[in-house]
C-alpha positions in Angstrom: -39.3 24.3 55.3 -40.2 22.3 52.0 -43.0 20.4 52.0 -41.0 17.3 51.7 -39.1 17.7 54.8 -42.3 18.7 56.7 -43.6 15.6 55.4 -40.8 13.7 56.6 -41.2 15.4 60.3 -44.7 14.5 60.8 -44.1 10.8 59.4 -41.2 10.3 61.3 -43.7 11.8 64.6 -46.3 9.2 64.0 -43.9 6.1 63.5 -42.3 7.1 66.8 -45.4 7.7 68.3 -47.1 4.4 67.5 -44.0 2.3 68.4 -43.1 4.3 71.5 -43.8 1.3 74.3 -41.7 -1.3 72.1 -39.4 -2.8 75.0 -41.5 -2.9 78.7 -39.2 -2.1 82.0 -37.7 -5.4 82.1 -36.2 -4.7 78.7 -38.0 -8.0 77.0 -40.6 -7.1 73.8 -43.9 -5.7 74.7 -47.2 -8.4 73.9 -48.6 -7.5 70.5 -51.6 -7.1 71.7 -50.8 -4.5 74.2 -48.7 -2.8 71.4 -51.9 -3.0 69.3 -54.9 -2.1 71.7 -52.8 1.0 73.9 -49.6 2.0 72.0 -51.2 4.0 69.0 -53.4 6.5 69.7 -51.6 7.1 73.3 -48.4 7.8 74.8 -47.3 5.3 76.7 -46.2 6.5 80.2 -43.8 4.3 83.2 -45.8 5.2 86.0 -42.9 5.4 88.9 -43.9 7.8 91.9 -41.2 9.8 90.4 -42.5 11.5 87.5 -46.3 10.2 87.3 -48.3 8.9 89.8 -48.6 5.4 90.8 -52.3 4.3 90.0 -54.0 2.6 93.4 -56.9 0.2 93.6 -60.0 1.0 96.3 -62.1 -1.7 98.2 -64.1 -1.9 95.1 -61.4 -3.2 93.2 -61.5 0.1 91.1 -58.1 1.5 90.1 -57.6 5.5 90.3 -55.0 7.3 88.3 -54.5 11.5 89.3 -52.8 13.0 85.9 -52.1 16.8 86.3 -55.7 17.0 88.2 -57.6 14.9 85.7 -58.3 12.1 87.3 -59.9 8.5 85.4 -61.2 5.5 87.2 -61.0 1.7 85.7 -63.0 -1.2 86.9 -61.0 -4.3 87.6 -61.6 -5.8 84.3 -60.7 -2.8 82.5 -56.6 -3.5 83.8 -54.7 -5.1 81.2 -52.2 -7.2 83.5 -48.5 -5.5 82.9 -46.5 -8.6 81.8 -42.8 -6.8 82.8 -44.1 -5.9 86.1 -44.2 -2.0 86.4 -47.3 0.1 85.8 -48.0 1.9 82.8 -50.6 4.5 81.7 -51.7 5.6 78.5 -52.8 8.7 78.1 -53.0 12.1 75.3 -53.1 15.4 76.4 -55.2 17.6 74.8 -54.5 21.0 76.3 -56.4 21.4 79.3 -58.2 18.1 78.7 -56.5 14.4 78.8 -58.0 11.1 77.5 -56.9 7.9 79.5 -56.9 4.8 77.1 -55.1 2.1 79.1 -53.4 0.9 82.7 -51.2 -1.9 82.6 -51.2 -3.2 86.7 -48.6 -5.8 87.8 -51.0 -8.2 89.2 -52.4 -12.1 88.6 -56.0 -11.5 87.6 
């Protein structure tokens, strides 16, 4: 491969990796700020009981997320309020290691 078209490949990687949560579940634009603060280090991840975990809060108001056995707890105003109303996690895997950057929680804080 030339070192152009590897070039191209790892651009066109990050572009789609920092605009990969542009339209939220309810198909309307995602906040800027959410875009800005969660989308571009992370990959954004629906969290539907299907294919991830939903995240669930405990009498301390904590929310719990359980990844592929890494789990990572945020405190109530760590949650960024999900304006489309589903649950989202951010996350990067890292081999056997993940980091957890944001939780978007449908809920009126």
């Amino acid at each position: 491969m030339t070192r152009v078209g590897l070039g191209l490949l790892v651009g066109l990687g990050l572009v789609s990796s920092a605009w990969s949560h542009e339209v939220g579940c309810d198909g309307k634009p995602v906040p800027t700020n959410v875009r800005l603060s969660c989308c571009g280090a992370a990959d954004a991840h629906l969290l539907n009981d299907t294919d991830w975990p939903l995240p669930h809060e405990d009498d301390q108001g904590d929310w719990h997320i359980v990844v592929d056995g890494h789990e990572h707890v945020w405190s109530r105003n760590e949650i960024i309020p999900s304006s489309d109303g589903c649950y989202w996690g951010f996350w990067k895997s890292y081999g056997s290691s993940m980091a957890f950057f944001c939780l978007l929680v449908p809920m009126d804080l």
